[in-house]
N, C-alpha and C positions, 0 to 999 in steps of 0.2 A: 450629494452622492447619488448616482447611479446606480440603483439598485440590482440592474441586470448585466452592470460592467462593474462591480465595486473597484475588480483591479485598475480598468483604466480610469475611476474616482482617485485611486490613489497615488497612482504614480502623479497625476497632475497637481497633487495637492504636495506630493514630495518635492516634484519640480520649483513649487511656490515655497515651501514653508522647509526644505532641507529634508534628512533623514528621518529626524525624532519628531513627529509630532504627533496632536489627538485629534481623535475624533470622538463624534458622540453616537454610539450603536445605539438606538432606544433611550434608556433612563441613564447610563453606564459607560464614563470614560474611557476609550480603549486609548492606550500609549502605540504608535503603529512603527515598525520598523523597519526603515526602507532602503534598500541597496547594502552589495557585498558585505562591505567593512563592519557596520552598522549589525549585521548581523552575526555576524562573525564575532565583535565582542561582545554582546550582550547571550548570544548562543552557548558557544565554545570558552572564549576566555572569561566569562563569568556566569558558566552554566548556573550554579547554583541558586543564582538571586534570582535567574528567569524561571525554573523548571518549574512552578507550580501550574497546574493546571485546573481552568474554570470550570464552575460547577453550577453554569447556566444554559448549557447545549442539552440537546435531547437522550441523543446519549449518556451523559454524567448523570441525567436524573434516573435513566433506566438502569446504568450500574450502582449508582448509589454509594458511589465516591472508591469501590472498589475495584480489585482487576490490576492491568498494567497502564494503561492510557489512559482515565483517568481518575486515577486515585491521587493522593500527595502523602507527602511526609512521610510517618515512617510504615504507612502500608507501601507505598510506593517504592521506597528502598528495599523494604524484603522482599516483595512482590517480584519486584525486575531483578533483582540482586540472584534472589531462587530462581527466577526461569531461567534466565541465561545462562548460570552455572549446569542445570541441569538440561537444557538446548545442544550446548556444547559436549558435555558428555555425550548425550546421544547424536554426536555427531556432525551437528549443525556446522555447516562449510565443510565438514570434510568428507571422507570417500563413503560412508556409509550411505550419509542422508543423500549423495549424488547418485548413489547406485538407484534408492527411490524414484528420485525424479526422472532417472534414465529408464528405468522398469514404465513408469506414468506416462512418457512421454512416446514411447513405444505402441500405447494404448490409447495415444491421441491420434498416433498415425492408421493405425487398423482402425481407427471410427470413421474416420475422414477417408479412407478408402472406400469405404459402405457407402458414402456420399455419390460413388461414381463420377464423380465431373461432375453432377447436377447442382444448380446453385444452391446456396445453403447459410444460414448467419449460423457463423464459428460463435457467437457467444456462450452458448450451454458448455459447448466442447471445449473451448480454453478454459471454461473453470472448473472443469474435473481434474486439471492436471493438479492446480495447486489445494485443492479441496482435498481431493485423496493423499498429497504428502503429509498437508497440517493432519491429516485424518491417523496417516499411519505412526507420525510421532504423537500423535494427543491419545489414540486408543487401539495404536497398532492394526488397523480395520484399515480395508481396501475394498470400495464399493464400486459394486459393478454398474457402469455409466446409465443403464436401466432401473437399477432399483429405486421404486418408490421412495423409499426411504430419503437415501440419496436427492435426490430429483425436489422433493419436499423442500428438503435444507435448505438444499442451495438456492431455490424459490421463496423461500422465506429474507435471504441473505441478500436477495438481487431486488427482491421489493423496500427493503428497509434504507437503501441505497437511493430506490426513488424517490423514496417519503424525505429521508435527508435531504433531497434537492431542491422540494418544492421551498414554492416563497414562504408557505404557511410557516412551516418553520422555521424558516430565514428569521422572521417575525418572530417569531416565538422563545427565540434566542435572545432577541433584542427587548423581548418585554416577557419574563416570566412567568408573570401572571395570566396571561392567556393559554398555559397549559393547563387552566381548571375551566377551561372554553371546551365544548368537543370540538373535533376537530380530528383530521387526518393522523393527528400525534398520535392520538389512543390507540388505532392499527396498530403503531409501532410498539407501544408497550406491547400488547395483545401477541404480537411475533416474536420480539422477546420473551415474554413469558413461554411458550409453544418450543423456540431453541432451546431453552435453558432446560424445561421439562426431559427434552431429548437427549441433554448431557448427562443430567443427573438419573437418569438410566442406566448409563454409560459409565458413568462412576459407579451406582451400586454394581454392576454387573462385575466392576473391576475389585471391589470391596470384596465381594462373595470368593473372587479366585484368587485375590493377592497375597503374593508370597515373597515375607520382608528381605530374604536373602536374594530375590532376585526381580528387583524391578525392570520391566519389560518395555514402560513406555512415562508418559509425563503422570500420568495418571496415578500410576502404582509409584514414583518419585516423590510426589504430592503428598497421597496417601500415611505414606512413610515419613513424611515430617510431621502431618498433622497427629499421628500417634507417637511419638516423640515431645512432642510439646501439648500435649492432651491436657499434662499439669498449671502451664501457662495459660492464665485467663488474659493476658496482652498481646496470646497470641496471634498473626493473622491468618495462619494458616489454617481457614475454616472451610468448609463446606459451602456455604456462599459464595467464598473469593475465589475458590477454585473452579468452581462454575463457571465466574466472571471471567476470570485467565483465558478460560479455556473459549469463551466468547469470542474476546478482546483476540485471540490467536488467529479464530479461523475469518473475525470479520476483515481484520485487518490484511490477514495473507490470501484472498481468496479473489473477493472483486477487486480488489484494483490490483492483481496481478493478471485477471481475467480483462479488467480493461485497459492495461499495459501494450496485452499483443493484442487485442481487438486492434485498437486504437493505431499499435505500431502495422499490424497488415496493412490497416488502408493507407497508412501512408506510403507502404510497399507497390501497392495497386499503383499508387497515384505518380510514383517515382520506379517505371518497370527498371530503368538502368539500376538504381541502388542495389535492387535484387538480384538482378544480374550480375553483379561485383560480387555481392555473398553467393550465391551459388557459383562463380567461380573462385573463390577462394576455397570455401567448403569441397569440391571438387580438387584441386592443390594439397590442400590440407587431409585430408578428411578419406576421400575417395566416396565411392557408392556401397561399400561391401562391408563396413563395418557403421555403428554407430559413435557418434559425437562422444566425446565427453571435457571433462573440464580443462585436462591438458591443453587441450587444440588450443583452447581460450587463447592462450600464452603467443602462438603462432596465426591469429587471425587479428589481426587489429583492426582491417576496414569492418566486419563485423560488431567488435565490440566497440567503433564508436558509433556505427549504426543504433546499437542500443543505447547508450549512452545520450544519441540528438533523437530516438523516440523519444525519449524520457523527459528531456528538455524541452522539448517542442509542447508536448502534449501538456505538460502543467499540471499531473493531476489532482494534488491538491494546492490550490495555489495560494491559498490564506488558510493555512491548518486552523483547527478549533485555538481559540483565544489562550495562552498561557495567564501565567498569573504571579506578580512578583511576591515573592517569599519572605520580603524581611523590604524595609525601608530602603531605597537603591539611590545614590547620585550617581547618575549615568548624563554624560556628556553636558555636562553645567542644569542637569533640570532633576529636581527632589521628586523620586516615583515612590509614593508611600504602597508600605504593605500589602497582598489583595488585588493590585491593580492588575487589570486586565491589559493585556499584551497582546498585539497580534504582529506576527513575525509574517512579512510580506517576502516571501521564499520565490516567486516571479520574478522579482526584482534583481535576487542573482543570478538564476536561469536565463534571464533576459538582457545580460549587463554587455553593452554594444563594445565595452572596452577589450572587453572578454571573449564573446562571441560576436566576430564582425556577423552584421545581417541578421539580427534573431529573429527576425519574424521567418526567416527563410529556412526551409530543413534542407541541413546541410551536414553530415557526417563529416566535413574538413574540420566542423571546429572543435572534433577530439583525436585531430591528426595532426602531428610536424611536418616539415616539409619532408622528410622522406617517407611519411605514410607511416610511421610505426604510432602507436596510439597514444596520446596527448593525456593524462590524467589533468583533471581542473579541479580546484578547491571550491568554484563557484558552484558547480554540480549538486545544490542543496534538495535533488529531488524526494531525499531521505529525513530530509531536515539536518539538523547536526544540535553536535553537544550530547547533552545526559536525556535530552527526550528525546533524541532521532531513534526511526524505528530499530526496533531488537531483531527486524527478521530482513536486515539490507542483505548479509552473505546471502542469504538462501534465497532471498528475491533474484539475487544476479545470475545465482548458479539455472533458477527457476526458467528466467527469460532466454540466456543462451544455449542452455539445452532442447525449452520446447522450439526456438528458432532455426537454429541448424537441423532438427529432427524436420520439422516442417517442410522447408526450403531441400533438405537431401533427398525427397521421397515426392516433392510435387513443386508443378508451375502454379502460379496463383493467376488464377484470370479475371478481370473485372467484368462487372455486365454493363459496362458503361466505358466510352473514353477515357483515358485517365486523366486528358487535363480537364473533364469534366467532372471530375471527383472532387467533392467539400470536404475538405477536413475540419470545418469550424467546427466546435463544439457545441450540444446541444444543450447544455445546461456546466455552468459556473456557479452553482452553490457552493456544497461540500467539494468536491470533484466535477472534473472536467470530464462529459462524456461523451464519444464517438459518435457522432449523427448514428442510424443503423441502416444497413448496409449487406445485400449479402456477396459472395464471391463464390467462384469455384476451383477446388483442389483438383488441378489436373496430376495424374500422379505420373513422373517418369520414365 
């Protein structure tokens, strides 16, 4: 195994040994599952025997088996069962929480104005869009791109992302016993602790003002089960877990929606025609005198496969943290007993040549028919799928085509380099795939 390509480890090893096979991570058989079909049943049509999740990553030991990512059993049924329901109340995919992101992305463009043309890495600035959305549904709070506060977070959010990448913890995944090593891990705890202190602020604060006839945001929804089931000691609606939730919400909607469009500009820099397409469709569609919203979606399809082969292209996580089977499984003539660790190889259908002729090449045809109206694919696993694909895919979509047309309506993007001298490898395949760094300049229209 190549430790610095495991994907290309795997796929060679699927090429030799078929779909299902093992490897050995450390001390710990993973079962690996490789290409579309393969995943597709063991995901989707037998969610349930795959959906546990291991409780050997760095992560799981800092939430401590609670939260929505990774908990199991029946915290994880109430857990995601409650958020979703009350997601969706407040909105989630529909016109409310778009009115949000249309307000946020309004205030990516007045940042990036301040910018003047002068070069600049968009990183801090694309994750305020999705930071202040999960901000305004988790505590109804909209922070100003300056405030310390703010700025702290999200620095705390962007470093624990690093820490995930390095090998140390690659390691440390593979052999759990060197989390009683020091070691870069302890950081992570250390920022976790420093996040969680900053919620749990945020909840008493919401504690002091909540008013059960009228919940305002997740927080005060929370609140209100947890004094409802005050009686149930099976309860999990605690104050710990709610923490964890609320973790689990902004880690996961924040950086990798922040290195979504990092990630998709430079391949915009590197391909000026692409963008040239979306600004003149957005220009057809759209015009200059009003902003985007979700409608247009409907009526731009080079666009939304534009998003669609960022997303593919980029990979960005290309081997999620290790699942874990939940009960005894016969899957495809081999006995997976209970526990066993699972890793679902989601490259494999983002990358499937039957499906995508050329994947190594970014190419927006391959979410187009031949007349150019948009191609939906089942192979499209960049969400994962089944009963553990993310809870936050609508709001992720709505997130990416609202801050891209807002960008593209209001500025050229100029590179400070050739474009066909622009790298888009990735800088690191740990956890996520990350954009070499890079900066650019917003010329505005």
């Amino acid at each position: 195994m190549d430790i610095k390509n495991i994907i290309k480890s795997l796929t060679m090893l699927a090429e030799e040994y078929g779909p299902v096979f093992t490897v050995y991570l450390g001390m710990k058989p993973t079962v690996v599952l490789h290409g579309y079909q393969v995943l597709k049943e063991a995901l989707i049509d037998r969610g349930d025997e795959f959906s546990g999740k291991m409780q050997s990553s760095l992560p799981s030991k800092a939430n401590q088996g609670l939260g929505i990512v990774f908990s199991n059993g029946e915290i994880w049924k109430q857990t995601q069962r409650f958020s979703l329901t009350v997601l969706r109340s407040m909105g989630m995919g529909k016109k409310t929480i778009e009115d949000r992101i249309k307000q946020e992305a309004l205030c990516l463009v007045k940042a990036l104005r301040k910018t003047n043309g002068s070069p600049c890495d968009p990183n801090f600035l694309l994750a305020c869009v999705p930071c202040n959305v999960i901000s305004a549904v988790i505590f109804q709070r909209h922070f100003d791109y300056n405030d310390d506060t703010f700025r702290g977070f999200m620095k705390n959010f962007q470093r624990n992302i690093e820490i995930l990448n390095s090998p140390w913890v690659q390691l440390c995944s593979a052999y759990p016993v060197l989390y009683r090593l020091p070691g870069i891990h302890n950081e992570y705890f250390k920022i976790c602790t420093e996040i969680k202190e900053f919620i749990l602020k945020e909840i008493k604060r919401h504690q002091e003002s909540l008013d059960i006839s009228s919940p305002h945001d997740f927080i005060d929804h929370f609140l209100i089960k947890m004094e409802k089931e005050k009686h149930n000691q099976n309860s999990e609606f605690t104050m710990e877990n709610l923490a964890i939730i609320i973790f689990d919400l902004f880690s996961a909607g924040t950086e990798t929606m922040s290195t979504t469009m990092k990630y998709g500009l430079l391949f915009l820099l590197k391909h000026p025609e692409v963008t040239a397409k979306i600004q003149e469709e957005i220009e057809q569609v759209i015009g200059r005198h009003r902003s985007p919203c979700m409608q247009d979606k409907n009526h731009m399809p080079y666009t939304n496969a534009v998003l669609h082969e960022i997303q593919r292209c980029i990979d960005l996580v290309p081997i999620p943290l290790p699942r874990e089977t939940t009960q005894d499984v016969e899957f495809r003539g081999y006995h997976i007993p209970k526990g066993t660790s699972v890793m679902a190889c989601l490259t494999s259908a983002l990358n499937d040549n039957k499906e995508f002729p050329h994947p190594e090449k970014f190419d927006p045809g391959h979410f187009l028919d031949e007349r150019g109206n948009f191609k939906k694919s089942d192979y499209f696993m960049a969400f994962s799928a089944g009963r553990r694909a993310c809870i936050g895919e609508g709001l992720a979509h709505m997130e990416l085509f609202l801050m891209l047309t807002n960008i593209l309506q209001h500025f050229i993007l100029k590179p400070l380099v050739n474009p066909e001298d622009i790298d888009t490898t990735p800088v690191q395949t740990g956890l996520l795939s990350l954009p070499p760094s890079y900066e650019i300049c917003f010329i505005p229209v």
